[in-house]
C-alpha positions in Angstrom: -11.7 -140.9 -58.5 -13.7 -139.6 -55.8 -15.9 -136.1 -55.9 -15.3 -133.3 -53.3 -18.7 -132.4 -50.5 -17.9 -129.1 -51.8 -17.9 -129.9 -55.8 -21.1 -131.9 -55.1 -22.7 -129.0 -53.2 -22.0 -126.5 -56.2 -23.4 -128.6 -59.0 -26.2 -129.1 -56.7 -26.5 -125.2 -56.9 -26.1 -125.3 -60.5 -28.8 -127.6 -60.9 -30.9 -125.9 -58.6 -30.7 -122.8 -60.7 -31.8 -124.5 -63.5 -34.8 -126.1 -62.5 -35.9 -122.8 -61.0 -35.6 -121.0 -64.4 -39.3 -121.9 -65.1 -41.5 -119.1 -63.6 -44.1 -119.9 -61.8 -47.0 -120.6 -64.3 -44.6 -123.6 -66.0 -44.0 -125.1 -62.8 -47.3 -125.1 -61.9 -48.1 -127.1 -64.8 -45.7 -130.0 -64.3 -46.0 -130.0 -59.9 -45.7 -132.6 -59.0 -43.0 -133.9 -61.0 -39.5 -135.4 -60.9 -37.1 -137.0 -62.6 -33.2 -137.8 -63.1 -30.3 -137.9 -65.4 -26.6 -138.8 -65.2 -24.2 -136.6 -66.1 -20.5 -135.7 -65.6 -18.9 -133.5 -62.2 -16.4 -131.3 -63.6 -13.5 -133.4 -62.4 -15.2 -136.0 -64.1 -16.8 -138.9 -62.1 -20.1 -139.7 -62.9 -23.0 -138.2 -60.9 -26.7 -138.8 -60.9 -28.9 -135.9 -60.7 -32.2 -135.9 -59.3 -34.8 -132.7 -59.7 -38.1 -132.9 -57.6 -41.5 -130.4 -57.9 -43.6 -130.6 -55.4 -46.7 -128.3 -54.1 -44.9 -126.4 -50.9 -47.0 -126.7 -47.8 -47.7 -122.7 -48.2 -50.1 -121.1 -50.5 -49.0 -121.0 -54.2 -45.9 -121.6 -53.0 -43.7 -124.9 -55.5 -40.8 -126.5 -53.3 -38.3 -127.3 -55.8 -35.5 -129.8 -54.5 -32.7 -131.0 -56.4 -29.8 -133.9 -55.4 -27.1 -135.0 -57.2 -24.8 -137.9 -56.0 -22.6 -140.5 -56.5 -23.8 -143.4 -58.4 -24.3 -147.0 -55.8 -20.4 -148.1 -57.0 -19.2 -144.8 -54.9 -19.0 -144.3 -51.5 -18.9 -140.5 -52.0 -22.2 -138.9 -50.1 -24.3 -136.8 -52.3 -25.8 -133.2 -51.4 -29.4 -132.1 -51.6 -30.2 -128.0 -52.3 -33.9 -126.7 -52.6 -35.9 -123.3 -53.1 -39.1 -122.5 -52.4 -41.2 -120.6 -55.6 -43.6 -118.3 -54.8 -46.5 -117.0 -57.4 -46.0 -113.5 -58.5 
């Protein structure tokens, strides 16, 4: 089974979201960080997801990046989103 671009951007989003629920102050306290998971698309092929915390080349600023793609046995490409968390 193979995963859409557009089902891997999505959960991309969705993951994103996620790791920017911490506010500022929690982030700060893990930055720089990262680690991954597998988990499930919703048309169900395995994906690996991949969060990233790292100090944003602004002041108090936390680039949070997060990919999720296709585990090595699937030729599916993967798709990367980030946000940028500011203090305050």
């Amino acid at each position: 089974m193979v995963v859409s671009e557009a089902e891997l951007r999505a959960l991309a989003e969705e993951e994103l979201a996620a790791a920017c629920s911490l506010s500022f102050a929690e982030l700060s306290r893990i930055t720089p960080w990262g680690d991954g998971h597998r988990g499930f698309s919703p048309s169900g092929v395995e994906v690996e997801f991949e969060r990233r915390y790292l100090w944003a080349d602004q002041p108090d600023a936390i680039l949070v990046e997060v990919e999720v793609r296709c585990p090595p046995d699937n030729p599916t490409t993967g798709a990367e989103a980030r946000r940028i968390v500011r203090k305050g």
